[in-house]
N, C-alpha and C positions, 0 to 999 in steps of 0.2 A: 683433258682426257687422261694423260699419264699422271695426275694427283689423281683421280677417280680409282684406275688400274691400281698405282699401290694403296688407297683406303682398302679397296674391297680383295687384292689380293689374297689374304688371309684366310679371308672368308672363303673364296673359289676354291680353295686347296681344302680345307674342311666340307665345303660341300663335296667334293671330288672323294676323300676317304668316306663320309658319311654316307654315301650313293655306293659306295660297296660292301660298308656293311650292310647295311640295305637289302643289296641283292642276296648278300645271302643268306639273310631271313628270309627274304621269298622263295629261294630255291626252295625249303621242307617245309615252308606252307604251301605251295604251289603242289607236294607232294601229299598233302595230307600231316604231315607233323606239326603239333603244335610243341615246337623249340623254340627255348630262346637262349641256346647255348653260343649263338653269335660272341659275344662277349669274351666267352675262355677261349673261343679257338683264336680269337684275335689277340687275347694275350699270351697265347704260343707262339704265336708266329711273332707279334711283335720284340718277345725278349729271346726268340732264339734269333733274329736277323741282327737283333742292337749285341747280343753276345759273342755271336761268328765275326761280328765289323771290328766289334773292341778289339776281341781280345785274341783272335787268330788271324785278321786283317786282311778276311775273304769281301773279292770284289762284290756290291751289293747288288749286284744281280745273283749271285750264288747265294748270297744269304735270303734273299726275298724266294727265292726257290726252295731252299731249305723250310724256312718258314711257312712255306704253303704246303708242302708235303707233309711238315709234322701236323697243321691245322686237318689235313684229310686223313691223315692216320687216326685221329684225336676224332675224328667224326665217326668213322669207321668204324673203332673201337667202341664209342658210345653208344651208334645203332646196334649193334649186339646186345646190352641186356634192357634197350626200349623197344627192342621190338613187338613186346606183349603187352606194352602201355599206350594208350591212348589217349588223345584230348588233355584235360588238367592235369594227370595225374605226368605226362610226358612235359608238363611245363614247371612243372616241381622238381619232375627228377634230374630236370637241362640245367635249373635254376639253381641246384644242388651241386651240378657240376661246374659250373660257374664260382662259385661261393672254393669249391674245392682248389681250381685250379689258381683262385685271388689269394687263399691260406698258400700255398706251396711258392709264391712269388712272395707273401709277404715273410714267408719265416727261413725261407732259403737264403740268408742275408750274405754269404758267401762267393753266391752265384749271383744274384738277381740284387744286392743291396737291401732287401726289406724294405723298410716304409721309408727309404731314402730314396730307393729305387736307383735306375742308370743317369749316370750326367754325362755331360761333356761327349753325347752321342755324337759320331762324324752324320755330318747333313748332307749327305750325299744324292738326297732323290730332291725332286724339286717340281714343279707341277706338270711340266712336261710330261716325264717317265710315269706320275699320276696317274694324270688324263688318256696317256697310252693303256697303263692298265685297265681302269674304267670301261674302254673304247674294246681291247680284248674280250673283256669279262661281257660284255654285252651282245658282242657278235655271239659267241659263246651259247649265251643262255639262248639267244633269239634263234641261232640255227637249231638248238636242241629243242626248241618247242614244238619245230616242225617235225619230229623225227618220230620214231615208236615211243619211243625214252616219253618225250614230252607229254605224246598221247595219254601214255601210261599213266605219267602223273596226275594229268587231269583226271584223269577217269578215277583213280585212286582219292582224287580229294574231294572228287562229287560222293560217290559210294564205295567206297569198300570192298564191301560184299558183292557186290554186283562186277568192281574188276577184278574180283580172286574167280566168281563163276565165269569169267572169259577169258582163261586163264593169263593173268596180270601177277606175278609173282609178286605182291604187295613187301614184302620182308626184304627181298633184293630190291626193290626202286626205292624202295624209302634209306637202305645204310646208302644208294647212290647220292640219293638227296644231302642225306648226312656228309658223306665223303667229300660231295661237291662245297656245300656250304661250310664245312670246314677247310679248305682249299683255297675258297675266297677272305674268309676271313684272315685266315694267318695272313694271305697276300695282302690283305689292306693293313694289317697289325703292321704286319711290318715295314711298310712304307709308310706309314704314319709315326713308328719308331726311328724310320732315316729321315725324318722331316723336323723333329721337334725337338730336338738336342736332350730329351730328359726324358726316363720313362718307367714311371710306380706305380704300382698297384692299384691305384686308387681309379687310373685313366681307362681303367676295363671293368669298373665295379658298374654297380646298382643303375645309374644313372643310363649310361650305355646302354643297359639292357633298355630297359623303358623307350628311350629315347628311338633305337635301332626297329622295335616292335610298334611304335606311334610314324614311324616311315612308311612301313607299308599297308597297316591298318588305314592312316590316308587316305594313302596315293590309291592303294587297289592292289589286289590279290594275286587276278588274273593279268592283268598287263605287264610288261618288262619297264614298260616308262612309269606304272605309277608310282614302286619306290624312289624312283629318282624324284617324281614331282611331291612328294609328301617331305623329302630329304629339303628340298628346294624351299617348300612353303614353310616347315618348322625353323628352319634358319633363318628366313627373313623378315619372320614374325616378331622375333626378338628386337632387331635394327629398325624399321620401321616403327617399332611400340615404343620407342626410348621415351619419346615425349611425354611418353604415361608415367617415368621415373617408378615407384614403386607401386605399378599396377601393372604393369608389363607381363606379372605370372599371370597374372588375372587374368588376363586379357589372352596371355597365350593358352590358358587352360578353357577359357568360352571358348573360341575357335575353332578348339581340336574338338570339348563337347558338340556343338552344334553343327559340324560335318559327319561326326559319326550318328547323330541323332536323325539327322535331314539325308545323307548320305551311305548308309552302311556298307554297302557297295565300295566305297574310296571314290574321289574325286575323277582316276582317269575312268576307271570301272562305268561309275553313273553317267558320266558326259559318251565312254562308247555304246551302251545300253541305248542314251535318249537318243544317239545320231542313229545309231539300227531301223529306232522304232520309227523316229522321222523318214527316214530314208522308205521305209516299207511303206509306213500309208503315204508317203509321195507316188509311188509306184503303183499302189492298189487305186489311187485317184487318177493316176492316169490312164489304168488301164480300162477303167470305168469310163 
């Protein structure tokens, strides 16, 4: 049992920051934005917490707070000139931001090291103070969905038009969206920064992106558990596939195909849609 715990250690703790990038992709799709600005706010937040640790030797809870407020400022500031963009055009222009904020880390070599990036990062968080985050972020989201906030979002990512005519201030919930989702990310940026002793450019590029929007695409839109379960199934697709040695992309790229094809919904999405529909004509046959 304790060889099993440290094989897969590594991996739980990757699952653990992956499940909150995660979330905060779904937060501004759950709103209606198609962002995939997840990426830069977590590389704010991860090189302002690894930079407060070095090099002014604030305790890393202050720097993990630091770095989530700059990730919600950096969200904040973004919804401002997207808020007259919609659909593709808001996933170019997030995409754009991304790209921007990877140029300003890779050529600020002064501050951030450039394509050396930070070494010799203090590892100071550890899966515990993780798993407490995750645990936070999740109460969080799940009390906000009950709330007006939440309503709001839904209704803004079914139509639009239909929540500005009930008066749903579309412009203010979606920079919340933004603010929120950049809040989380710097939080994970940065615990994934006190985790990893090293951290360039490169750990918040292209890949990330893809990877963070193939979580909740998965898992499902509308549910809080289904970014975790798309997080959960893309990682242990890889471990599982070893045996296919160099078909394992293969294989992880059929998978993802053939759930989005059979499932467009996401995996928790379609399994709570089919238990509804069962559960109702359970009900209708009994009342019969």
């Amino acid at each position: 049992m304790s060889e099993f715990l440290l094989t897969y250690h590594h991996l739980f703790n990757v699952f653990l920051i992956s499940s909150g990038y995660a979330l905060s992709q779904w937060v501004v799709m759950r709103a209606g934005v198609f962002s995939v600005a997840t990426a830069g706010f977590a590389s704010i937040g991860g090189y302002t917490a690894a930079l407060l640790t070095m090099r002014l030797g604030l305790p890393y809870g202050w720097s993990l707070l630091a770095g989530s407020l700059l990730g919600a400022a950096a969200g904040l500031l973004l919804s401002w000139p997207l808020g007259r963009l919609r659909g593709v055009f808001q996933a170019i222009a997030t995409l754009a931001f991304v790209q921007v904020v990877l140029a300003l880390a890779l050529f600020s070599e002064d501050l951030t090291g450039g394509a050396v990036g930070l070494n010799a990062i203090p590892n100071l968080v550890g899966t515990w103070q993780t798993l407490l985050a995750l645990l936070a972020v999740l109460y969080l989201l799940i009390s906000l969905s009950r709330t007006r906030v939440g309503r709001a979002f839904e209704a803004i990512r079914q139509n639009e038009a239909v929540a500005s005519s009930l008066g749903v201030s579309v412009r203010f919930h979606q920079g919340l969206a933004f603010g929120l989702s950049g809040a989380i990310a710097g939080l994970f940026g940065g615990l994934e920064a006190l985790q990893s002793f090293t951290l360039f450019p490169g750990t918040f590029g292209f890949p990330l992106v893809i990877a963070v929007l193939s979580y909740v695409v998965l898992g499902g839109r509308r549910s809080v558990a289904g970014p975790l379960v798309g997080a959960a199934i893309l990682l242990i697709i890889p471990e599982i596939s070893r045996p296919l040695a160099d078909f394992r992309l293969a294989f992880y790229g059929t998978v993802l195909m053939l759930v989005i094809a059979f499932m467009p919904r996401g995996i928790v999405d379609t399994a709570v849609l089919y238990w509804r529909r069962r559960k109702r004509i359970a009900s209708a046959d009994q009342a019969a």
